[in-house]
C-alpha positions in Angstrom: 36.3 94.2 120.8 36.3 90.5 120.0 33.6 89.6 117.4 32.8 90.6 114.0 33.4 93.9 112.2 29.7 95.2 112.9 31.1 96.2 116.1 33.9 97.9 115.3 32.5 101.5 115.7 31.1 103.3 119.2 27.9 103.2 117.2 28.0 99.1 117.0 29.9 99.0 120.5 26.5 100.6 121.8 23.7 98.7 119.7 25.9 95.2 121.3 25.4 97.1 125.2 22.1 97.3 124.5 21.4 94.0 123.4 23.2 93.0 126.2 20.8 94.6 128.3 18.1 93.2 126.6 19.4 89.4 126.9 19.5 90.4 130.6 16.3 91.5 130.7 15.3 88.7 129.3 16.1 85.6 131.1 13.3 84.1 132.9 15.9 83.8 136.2 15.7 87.4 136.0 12.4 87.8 136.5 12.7 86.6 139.9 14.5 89.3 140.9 13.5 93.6 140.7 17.0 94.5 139.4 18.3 96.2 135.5 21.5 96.2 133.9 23.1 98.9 132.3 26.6 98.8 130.6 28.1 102.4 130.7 31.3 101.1 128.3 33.5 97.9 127.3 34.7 95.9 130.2 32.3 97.6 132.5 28.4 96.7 133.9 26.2 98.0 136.5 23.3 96.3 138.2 20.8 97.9 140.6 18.9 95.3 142.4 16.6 95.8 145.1 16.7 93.9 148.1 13.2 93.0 150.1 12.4 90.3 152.9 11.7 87.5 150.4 15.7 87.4 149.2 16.2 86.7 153.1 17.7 83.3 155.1 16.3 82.6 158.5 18.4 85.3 160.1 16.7 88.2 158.3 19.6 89.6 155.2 20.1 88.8 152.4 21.0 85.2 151.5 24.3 84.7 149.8 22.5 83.2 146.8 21.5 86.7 145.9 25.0 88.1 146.3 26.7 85.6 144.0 23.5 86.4 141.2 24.6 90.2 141.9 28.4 89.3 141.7 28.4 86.8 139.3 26.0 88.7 137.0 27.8 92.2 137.1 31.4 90.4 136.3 29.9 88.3 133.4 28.3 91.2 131.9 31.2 93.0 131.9 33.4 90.3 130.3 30.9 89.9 127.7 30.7 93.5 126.9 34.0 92.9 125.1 32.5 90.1 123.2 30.2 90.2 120.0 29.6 86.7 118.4 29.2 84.2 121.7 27.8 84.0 124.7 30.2 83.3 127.7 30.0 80.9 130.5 31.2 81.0 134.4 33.8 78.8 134.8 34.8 79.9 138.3 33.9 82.4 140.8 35.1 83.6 144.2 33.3 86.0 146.3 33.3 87.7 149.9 30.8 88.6 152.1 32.0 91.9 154.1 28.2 92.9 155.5 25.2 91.8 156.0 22.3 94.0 153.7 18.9 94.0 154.6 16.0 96.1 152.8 17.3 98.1 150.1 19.0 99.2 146.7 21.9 97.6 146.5 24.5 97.9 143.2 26.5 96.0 141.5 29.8 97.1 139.8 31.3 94.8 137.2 34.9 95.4 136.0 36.8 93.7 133.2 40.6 92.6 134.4 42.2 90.8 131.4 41.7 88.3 128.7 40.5 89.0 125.5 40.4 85.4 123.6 39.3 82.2 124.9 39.2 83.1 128.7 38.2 86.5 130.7 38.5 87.5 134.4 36.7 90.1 135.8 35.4 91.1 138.8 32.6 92.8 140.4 31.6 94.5 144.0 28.0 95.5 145.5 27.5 98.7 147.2 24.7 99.8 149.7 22.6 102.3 150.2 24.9 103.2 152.6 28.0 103.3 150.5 29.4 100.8 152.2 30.7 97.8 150.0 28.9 94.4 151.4 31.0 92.1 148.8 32.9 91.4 146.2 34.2 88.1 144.0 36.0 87.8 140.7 35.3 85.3 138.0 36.4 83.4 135.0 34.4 83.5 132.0 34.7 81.3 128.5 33.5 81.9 125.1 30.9 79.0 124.3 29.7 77.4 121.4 26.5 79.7 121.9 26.3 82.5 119.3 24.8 85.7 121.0 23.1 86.4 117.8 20.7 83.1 118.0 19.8 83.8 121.6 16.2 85.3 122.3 16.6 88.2 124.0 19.5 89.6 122.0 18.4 91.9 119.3 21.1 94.2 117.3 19.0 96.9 116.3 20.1 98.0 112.6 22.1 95.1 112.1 
């Protein structure tokens, strides 16, 4: 992993994940939605988010807003699993829509792809109840000037 030598070990690998999941947790954006992250390894997140009528446009699904926050959120966590001292920023993101969702637990897969200095890519895909994929997008992601360490939320136990 990119960062400092605290991290070096599974042990620190897992105290940064769960930070990470904690700096998720949070973010005041986040507690407009009903959704947790988990991140199961390096380069990888999961999001569970639950869908309900007020995440709807005028046609009754979910508005697309909600799938780039899924998307976007599941890639970036991902990417910044494999980084320990700074935060990292979107710096682009594509996404497709392949179904409408409604009502419902939807998840969100994020992937690392490559990078592992300045800029990342990863990407992400949501899943339905169902099974069926709805989306899925790919980002770019930069380290910023933000150290993870100084942001509330983010809390290396032991270290």
């Amino acid at each position: 992993m990119a960062g400092s030598d605290d991290f070096s070990s599974a042990r620190g690998a897992q105290q940064h994940y769960r930070a990470l999941e904690r700096l998720y947790a949070s973010a005041p954006v986040n507690g407009k939605f009903a959704s947790t992250l988990d991140i199961p390894g390096e380069g990888q997140s999961r999001l569970r988010f639950t869908i309900t009528p007020e995440d709807y446009h005028a046609a009754g699904a979910a508005h697309g807003t909600i799938y780039f926050k899924m998307l976007d959120d599941a890639a970036f966590y991902a990417a910044n699993s494999l980084v320990t001292d700074r935060f990292l920023l979107t710096t682009s993101f594509n996404l497709f829509f392949s179904k409408p969702v409604r009502a419902g637990i939807v998840v969100a897969e994020g992937r690392w792809v490559s990078g592992r200095r300045r800029v990342f890519v990863a990407e992400a895909r949501l899943v339905d109840e169902a099974g069926d994929e709805i989306g899925r997008g790919t980002g770019t992601f930069m380290r910023s000037r933000i150290p993870l360490s100084g942001l509330p939320g983010y809390a290396v136990d032991g270290l």
